[in-house]
C-alpha positions, 0 to 999 in steps of 0.5 A: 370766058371760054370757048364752047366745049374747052371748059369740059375738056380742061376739068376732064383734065385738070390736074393732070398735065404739068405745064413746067418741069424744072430739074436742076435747072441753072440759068442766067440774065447776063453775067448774073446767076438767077438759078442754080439747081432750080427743081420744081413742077406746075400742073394744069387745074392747080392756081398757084402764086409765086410769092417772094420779094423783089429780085427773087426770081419770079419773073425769071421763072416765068421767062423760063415759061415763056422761052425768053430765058433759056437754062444752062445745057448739062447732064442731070438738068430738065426743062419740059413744057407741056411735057415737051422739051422742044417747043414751038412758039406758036402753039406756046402762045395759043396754050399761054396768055400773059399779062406782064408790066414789060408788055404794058409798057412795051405798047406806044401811046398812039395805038388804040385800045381794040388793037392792043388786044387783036395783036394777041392773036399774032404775039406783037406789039400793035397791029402791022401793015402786013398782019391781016386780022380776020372777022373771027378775029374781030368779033373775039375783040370784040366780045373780050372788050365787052366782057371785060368793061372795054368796049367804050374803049375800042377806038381810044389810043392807048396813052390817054387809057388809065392804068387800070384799063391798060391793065384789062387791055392786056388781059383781054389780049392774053385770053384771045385764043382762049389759054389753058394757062394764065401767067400774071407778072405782078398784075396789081402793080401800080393800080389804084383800089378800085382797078385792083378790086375790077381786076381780082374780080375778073381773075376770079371769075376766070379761075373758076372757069377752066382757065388754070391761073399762074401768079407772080407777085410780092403783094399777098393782098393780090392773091385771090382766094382760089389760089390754092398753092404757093410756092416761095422763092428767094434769091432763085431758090425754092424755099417753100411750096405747099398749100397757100392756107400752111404758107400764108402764115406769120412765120412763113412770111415773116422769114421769106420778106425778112421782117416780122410779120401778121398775117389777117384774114378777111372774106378769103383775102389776106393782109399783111401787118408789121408784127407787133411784140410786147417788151420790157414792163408790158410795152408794145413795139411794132418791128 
């Protein structure tokens, strides 16, 4: 999925360039407080998942990313992106693609499937009368559609899609300039097994091609076997960041969703059970 010469050059680098650096951050969504004192660091080359329950402040984190949320200006606090604290949002766009379920319901059901995809090149929604796609543009649509299962698709307006293929959609739309980085918001959400199972396949296919991938989710069964860090958040803090074979365990999990927990393992996938105890006289209970 990457452009000739870019997969060379992002392994050659792979590593060693920190796309985020938080430094006692604060940041709020209104009157509510998301983060106080919030340090962390993301490098290129690195898949990691950002993991905890809903309202934990994963997608608050990624709309730091992105620049939709912006940190509380004071002394002793840091936000660097790509090692720049001042950031053009053009260049932004073209190093970060993003697959989110706001952007999936942010598209109106009269537009087609191709130019759910062409508006990536132009950060819309849609295609204007004013945005003049050029035939480079077109022939990247193109080729992403048919990567990506879609190309019967082109012409098929966006609300007689399923959720799974507006899912692929919106991938496709986040890999047109071919991103150094891949941020996912909950990408499994809402889709049945068989788009899930498409779609896991897809991101794996994708991590092992150069594109470095950045999960959020609250589902571990959406974690492919490539990711290999997790960082842990609870109500805006950072409450475990290591590698995802130490954190993806009973306990860990079982203290961050706030409930006892089993972790089973099967073909690099985790799944998550109800923890079972055994009681009084040998009797077992599921918490």
């Amino acid at each position: 999925m990457n452009q000739e010469g870019g997969l060379s050059a992002r392994l050659t680098n792979a590593g060693s360039i920190a796309y985020l650096e938080l430094r006692a951050v604060e940041a709020w969504l209104g009157p509510r407080p998301v983060f106080n004192e919030l340090s962390l660091q993301l490098q290129l080359g690195e898949h990691t998942v950002l993991l905890g329950p809903n309202g934990s402040g994963k997608s608050s984190l990624l709309k730091l990313l992105s620049r939709e949320l912006y940190p509380v200006v004071k002394p002793g606090s840091l936000l660097r992106i790509f090692g720049s604290e001042t950031v053009n949002l053009w260049e932004l766009r073209r190093r970060i693609g993003m697959v989110s379920a706001d952007l999936q319901s942010a598209y109106g059901g009269g537009v087609i499937a191709a130019d759910v995809v062409l508006s990536g090149f132009f950060g819309s929604v849609g295609i204007g009368r004013s945005q003049q796609p050029t035939a480079a543009m077109q022939a990247r649509v193109r080729a992403l559609m048919e990567e990506l299962g879609l190309a019967a698709l082109a012409r098929r307006p966006y609300a007689q899609l399923s959720d799974g293929q507006r899912r692929r959609l919106l991938l496709a739309r986040a890999l047109v300039h071919d991103p150094e980085l891949l941020v996912l918001d909950e990408p499994t959400n809402g889709l049945d097994l068989q788009a899930k199972h498409q779609l896991l396949a897809i991101l794996r296919k994708l991590a092992g091609s150069g594109t470095t991938l950045l999960l959020a989710t609250h589902q571990i069964e959406a974690i492919i076997p490539e990711i290999s860090r997790a960082v842990l958040l609870s109500q805006g803090q950072v409450v475990g960041d290591g590698p995802t074979a130490e954190l993806l365990q009973d306990g860990p999990l079982s203290s961050l969703f706030g409930t006892p927990l089993q972790v089973l393992m099967a073909n690099g996938y985790r799944q998550v059970l109800p923890a079972q105890a055994v009681g009084p006289a040998g009797c077992t209970h599921v918490h």
